[in-house]
C-alpha positions as CSV (number, residue, x, y, z in Angstrom):
1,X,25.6,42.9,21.6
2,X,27.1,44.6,18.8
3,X,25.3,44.9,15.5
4,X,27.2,42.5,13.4
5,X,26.1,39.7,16.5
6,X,22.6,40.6,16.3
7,X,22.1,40.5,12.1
8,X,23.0,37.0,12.9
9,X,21.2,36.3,15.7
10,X,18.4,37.3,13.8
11,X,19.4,35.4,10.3
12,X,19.5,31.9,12.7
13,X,16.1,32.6,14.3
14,X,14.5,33.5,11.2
15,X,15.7,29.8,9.5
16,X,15.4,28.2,12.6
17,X,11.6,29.4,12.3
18,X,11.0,28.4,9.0
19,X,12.7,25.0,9.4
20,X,10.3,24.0,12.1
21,X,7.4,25.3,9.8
22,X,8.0,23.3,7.4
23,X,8.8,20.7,9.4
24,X,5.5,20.9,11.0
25,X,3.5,21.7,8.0
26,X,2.0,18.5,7.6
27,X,2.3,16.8,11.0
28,X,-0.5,16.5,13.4
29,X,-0.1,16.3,17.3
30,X,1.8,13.9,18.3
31,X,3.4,12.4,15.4
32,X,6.4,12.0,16.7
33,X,7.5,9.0,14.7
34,X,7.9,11.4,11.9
35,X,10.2,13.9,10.8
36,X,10.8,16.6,7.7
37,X,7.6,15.3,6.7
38,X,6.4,16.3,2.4
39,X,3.8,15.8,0.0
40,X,5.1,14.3,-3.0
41,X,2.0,15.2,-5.4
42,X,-0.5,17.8,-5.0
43,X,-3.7,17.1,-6.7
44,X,-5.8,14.0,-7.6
45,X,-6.1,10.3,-6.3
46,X,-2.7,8.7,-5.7
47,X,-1.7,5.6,-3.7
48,X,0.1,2.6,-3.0
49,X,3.5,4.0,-3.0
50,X,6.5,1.8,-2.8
51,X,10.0,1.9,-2.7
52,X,12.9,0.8,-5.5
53,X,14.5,-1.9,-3.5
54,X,17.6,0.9,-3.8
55,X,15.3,3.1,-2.1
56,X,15.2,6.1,-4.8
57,X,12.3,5.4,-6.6
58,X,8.5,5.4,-6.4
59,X,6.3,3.8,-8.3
60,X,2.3,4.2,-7.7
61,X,-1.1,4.5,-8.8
62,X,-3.2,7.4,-10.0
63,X,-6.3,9.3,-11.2
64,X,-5.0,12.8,-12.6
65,X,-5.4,15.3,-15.0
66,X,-7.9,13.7,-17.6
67,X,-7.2,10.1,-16.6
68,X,-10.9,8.4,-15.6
69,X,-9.5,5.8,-13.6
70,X,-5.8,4.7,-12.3
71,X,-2.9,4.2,-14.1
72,X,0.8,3.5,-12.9
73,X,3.7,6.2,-12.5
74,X,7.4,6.4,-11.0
75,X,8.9,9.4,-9.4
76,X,11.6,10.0,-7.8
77,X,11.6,10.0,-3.6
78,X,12.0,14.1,-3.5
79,X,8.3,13.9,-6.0
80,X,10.9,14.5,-8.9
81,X,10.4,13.4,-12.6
82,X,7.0,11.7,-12.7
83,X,6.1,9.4,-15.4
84,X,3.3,7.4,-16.4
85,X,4.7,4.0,-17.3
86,X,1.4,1.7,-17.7
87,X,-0.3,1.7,-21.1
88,X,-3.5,4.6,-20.2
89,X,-5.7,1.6,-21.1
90,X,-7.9,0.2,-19.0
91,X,-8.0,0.2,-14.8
92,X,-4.3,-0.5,-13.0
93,X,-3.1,-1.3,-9.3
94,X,-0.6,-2.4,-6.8
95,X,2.4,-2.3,-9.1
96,X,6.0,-3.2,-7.7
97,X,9.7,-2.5,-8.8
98,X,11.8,-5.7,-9.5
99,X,15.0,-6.1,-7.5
100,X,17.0,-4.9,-10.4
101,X,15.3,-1.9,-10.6
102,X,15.1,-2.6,-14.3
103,X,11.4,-4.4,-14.4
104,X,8.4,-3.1,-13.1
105,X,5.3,-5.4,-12.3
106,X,1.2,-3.8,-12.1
107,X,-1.9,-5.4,-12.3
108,X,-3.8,-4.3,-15.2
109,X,-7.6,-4.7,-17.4
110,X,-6.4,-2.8,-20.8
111,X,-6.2,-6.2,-22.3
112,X,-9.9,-6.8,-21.8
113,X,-10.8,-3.3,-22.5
114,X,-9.7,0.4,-22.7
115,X,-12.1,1.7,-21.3
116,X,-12.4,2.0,-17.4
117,X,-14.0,-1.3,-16.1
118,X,-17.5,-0.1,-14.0
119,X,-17.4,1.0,-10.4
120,X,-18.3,-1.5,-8.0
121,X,-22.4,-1.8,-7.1
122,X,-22.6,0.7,-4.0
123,X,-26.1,-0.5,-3.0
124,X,-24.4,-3.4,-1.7
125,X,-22.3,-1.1,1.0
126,X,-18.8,0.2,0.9
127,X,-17.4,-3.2,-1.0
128,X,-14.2,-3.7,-3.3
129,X,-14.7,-5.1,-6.8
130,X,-12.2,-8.1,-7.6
131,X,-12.2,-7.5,-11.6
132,X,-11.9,-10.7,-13.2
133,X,-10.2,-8.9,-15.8
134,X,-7.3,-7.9,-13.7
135,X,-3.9,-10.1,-14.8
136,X,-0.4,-9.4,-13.3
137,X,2.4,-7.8,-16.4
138,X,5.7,-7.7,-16.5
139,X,7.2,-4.9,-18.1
140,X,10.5,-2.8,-18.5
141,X,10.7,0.9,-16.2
142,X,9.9,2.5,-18.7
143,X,7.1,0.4,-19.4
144,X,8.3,-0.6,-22.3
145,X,8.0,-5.1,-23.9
146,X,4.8,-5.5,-21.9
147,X,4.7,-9.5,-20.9
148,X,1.4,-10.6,-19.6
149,X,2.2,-13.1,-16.5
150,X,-0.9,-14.5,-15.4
151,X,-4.0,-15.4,-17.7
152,X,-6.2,-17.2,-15.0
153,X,-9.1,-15.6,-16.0
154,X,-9.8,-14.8,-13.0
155,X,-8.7,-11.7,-10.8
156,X,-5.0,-11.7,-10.3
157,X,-3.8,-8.3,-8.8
158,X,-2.3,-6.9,-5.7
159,X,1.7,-8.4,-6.7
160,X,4.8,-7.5,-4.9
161,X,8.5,-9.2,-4.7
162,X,10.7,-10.8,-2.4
163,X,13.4,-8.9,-1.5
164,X,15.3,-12.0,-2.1
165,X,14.6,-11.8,-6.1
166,X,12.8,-15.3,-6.1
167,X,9.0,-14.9,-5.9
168,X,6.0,-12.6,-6.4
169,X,3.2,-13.0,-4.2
170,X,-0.2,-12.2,-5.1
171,X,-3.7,-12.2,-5.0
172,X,-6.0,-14.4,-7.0
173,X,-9.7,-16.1,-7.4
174,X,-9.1,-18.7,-9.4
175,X,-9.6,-21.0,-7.1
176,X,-13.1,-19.0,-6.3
177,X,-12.2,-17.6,-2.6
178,X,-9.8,-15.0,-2.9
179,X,-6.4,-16.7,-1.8
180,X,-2.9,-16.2,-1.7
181,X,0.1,-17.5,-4.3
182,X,3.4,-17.4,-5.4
183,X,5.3,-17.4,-8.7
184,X,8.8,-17.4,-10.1
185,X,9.6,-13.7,-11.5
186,X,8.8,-14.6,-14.7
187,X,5.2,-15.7,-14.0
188,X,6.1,-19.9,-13.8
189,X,5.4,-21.9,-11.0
190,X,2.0,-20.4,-9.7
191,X,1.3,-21.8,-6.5
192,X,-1.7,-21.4,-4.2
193,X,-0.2,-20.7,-0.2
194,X,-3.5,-20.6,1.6
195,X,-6.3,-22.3,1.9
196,X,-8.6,-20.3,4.9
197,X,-12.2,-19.0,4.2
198,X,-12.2,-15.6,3.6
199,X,-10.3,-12.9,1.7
200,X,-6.3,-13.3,2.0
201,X,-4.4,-10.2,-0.1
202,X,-2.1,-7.2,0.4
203,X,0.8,-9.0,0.9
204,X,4.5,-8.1,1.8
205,X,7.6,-10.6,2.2
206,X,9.9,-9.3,5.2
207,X,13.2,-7.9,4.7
208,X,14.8,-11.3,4.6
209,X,12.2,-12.9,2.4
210,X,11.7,-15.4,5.3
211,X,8.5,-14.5,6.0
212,X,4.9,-13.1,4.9
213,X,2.4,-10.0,6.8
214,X,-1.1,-10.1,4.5
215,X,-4.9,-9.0,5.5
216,X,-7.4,-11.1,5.7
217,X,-10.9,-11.7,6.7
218,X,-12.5,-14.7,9.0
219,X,-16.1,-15.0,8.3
220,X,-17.2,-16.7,11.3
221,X,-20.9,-16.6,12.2
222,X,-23.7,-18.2,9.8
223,X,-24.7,-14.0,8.9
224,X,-21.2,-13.3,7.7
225,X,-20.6,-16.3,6.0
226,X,-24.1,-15.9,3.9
227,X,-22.8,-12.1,3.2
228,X,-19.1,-13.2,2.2
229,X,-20.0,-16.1,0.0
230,X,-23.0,-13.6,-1.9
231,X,-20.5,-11.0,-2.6
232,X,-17.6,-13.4,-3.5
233,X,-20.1,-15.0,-6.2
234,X,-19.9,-12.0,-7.8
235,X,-16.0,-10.5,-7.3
236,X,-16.9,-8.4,-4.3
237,X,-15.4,-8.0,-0.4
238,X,-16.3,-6.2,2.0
239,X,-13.4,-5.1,3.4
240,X,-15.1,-3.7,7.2
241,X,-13.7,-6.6,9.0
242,X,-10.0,-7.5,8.6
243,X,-7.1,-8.5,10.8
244,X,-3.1,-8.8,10.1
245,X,-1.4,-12.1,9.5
246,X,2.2,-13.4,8.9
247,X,3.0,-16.5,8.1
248,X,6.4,-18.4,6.4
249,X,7.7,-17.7,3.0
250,X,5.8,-21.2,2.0
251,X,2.7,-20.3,4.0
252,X,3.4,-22.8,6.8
253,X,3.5,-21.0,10.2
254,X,0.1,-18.7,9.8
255,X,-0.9,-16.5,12.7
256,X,-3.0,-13.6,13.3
257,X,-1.4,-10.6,14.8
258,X,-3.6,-8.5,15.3
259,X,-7.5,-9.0,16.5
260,X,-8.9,-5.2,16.3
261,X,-12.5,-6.0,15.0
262,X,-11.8,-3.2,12.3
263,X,-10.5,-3.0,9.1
264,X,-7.0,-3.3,9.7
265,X,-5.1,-3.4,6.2
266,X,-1.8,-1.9,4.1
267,X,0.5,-4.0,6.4
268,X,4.3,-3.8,5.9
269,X,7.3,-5.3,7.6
270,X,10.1,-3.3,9.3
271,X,13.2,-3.6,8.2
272,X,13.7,-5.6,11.5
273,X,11.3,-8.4,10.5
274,X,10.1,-7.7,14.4
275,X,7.4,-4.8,13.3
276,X,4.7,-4.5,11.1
277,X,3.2,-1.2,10.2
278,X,-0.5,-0.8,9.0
279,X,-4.0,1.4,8.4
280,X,-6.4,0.9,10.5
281,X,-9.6,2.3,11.7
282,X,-9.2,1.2,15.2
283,X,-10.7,3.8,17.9
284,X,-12.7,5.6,14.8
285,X,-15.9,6.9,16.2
286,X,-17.4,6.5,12.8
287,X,-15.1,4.2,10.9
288,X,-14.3,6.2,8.2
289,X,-11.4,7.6,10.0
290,X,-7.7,5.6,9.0
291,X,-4.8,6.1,11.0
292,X,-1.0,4.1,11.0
293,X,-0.4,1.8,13.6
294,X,2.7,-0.5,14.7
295,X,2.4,-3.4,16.3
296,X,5.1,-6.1,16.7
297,X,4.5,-9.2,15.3
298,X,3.7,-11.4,18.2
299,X,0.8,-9.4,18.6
300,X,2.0,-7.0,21.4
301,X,3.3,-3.2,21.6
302,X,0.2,-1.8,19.4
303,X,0.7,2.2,19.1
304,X,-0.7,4.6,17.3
305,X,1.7,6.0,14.5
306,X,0.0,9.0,13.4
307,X,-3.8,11.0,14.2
308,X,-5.2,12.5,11.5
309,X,-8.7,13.1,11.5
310,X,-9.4,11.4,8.0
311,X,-7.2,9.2,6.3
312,X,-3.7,7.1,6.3
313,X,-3.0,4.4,4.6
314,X,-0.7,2.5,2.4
315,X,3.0,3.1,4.6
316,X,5.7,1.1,3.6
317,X,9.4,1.7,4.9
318,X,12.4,1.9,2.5
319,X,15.0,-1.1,2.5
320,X,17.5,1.3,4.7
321,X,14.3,1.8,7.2
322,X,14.9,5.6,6.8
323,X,11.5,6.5,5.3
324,X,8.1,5.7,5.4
325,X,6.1,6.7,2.6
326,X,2.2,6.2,2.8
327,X,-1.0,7.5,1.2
328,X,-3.1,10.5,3.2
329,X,-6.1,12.8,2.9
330,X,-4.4,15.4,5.3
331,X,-4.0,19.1,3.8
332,X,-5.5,18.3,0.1
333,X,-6.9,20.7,-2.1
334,X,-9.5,19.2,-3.1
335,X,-12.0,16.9,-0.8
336,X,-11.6,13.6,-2.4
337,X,-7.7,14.3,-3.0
338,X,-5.3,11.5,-2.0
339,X,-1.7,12.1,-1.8
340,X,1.7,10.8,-1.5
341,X,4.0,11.5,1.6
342,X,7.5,11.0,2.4
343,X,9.0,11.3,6.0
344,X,12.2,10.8,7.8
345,X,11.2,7.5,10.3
346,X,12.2,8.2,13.8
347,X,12.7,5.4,16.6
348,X,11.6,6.4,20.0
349,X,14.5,7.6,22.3
């Protein structure tokens, strides 16, 4: 081998080598689903990432820098040109690009307050706090003309849009059990879809807009009902015990899919309409432990999508079903960092 061959033998190892690195920088064993896998932000407590419905945009939620408590940003899918586009008032969550890409939709308390609203009462366990103060606005991407949608007085929150540029579902307690509903894009025709005890949020439309994947508890026994309805009195649920649901568009046609005994949440429709993706803390020895899961939506095929040893959560495909984005613990800085990561989706061979 002469010396010119071997400079660039040498030159394709050496990238070769580094490729795979970085490939492998963030993966754990066994993740094979997942490929060219990055960290979009580096510090802080950021979440519920979701795609543009063109698929090159972010928009999330985050505690950083002096911020006390989360406000709403877009960034680009390579972690390019973040911006905050919420007010800095008050708490935010679960915001949602409209079809157009134009419009952007959060869940916000600044009206209420500036200040942060108060962390939920631990001594009642690991519980989520359903503000009352939260309301659903409309706003440009910029976050520019503000337009307040709901005004329930009551907690609406947790908002995302049909693919099919009709409705936003979402989650309120206006009717005192924390249900599901619909409404026209510009906040009219607010209509309550079901009508189960227990907590019904987090939901997705499919690709088609045909049909719905939410989580959802069933108190069932005297003991959990008596827990649920105390905590609901006062805007709080315990989110240890939830299963995955899909139902029609018009919330005929519910049906549990999955029936872990865990808190199974985050679901989100492939692109297919035949998969759902979700966080769970199935086969957790101590149930803090979140992992992605797929399961197709008859309730068969469950496998385990990634295996970190702390948390995953929040995944969500883009439209084209090359991505999955999602919310993880693994490789922060800091110990109660949250970041955002982006990988190439790969199907099984």
């Amino acid at each position: 081998m002469n010396k010119i061959n071997i400079v660039l033998l040498t030159f394709f190892i050496t990238h070769f080598v580094i490729a795979q690195s970085q490939d492998e920088k963030y993966r754990f064993e066994g993740e094979k689903h997942l490929k060219n896998l990055r960290m979009l932000t580096e510090v802080g407590e950021n979440a519920e990432a979701y795609f543009s419905f063109d698929g090159k945009k972010l928009i999330f939620q985050a505690t950083v820098d002096t911020l006390k408590c989360d406000q709403i940003f877009t960034m680009n899918i390579d972690g390019s040109d973040k911006k905050m586009v919420s007010t800095g008032k008050g708490r935010t969550t679960c915001a949602y690009f409209y079809p157009d890409g134009e419009k952007i939709l959060y869940a916000s308390t600044h009206h209420f307050d500036e200040e942060c609203p108060p962390p939920p009462d631990r001594s009642k366990g690991y519980v989520w706090k359903l503000y009352d103060s939260y309301d659903i606005f409309m706003a440009d991407k910029d976050g520019k003309n503000l337009v307040q949608l709901t005004n329930s007085g009551k907690y609406d929150a947790e908002a995302t849009i049909s693919p099919k540029g009709d409705k936003i579902i979402f989650t309120s307690t206006r009717d005192n059990d924390p249900e599901l509903y619909v409404m026209d894009l510009d906040g009219s025709n607010q209509t309550r879809l079901t009508f189960e005890k227990g907590y019904d949020g987090g939901a997705f439309f499919s690709a088609d807009g045909s049909k719905i994947v939410f989580r959802a508890s069933r108190p069932k026994t005297e003991a959990q009902l008596a827990d649920y309805d105390e905590l609901v009195k006062y805007g709080y649920v315990r989110p240890t015990a939830l299963e995955i649901f899909v139902m029609d568009a018009d919330g005929k046609n519910m049906k549990q899919v999955t029936n872990l005994g865990k808190a199974s949440f985050a679901p989100f429709f492939h692109p297919d309409g035949k998969r759902i993706i979700f966080s769970s803390n199935y086969g957790s020895e101590n149930g803090r432990d979140f992992n992605l899961f797929m399961i197709n939506i008859d309730g068969t095929g469950l496998k385990q999508i990634t295996f970190n040893p702390t948390f995953d959560g929040f995944p969500m495909f883009s439209p084209d079903g090359k991505y999955l984005v999602f919310g993880s613990n693994r490789f922060n800085k800091n110990p109660n960092d949250t970041n955002i990561f982006i990988a190439e989706w790969v199907e099984e061979e």
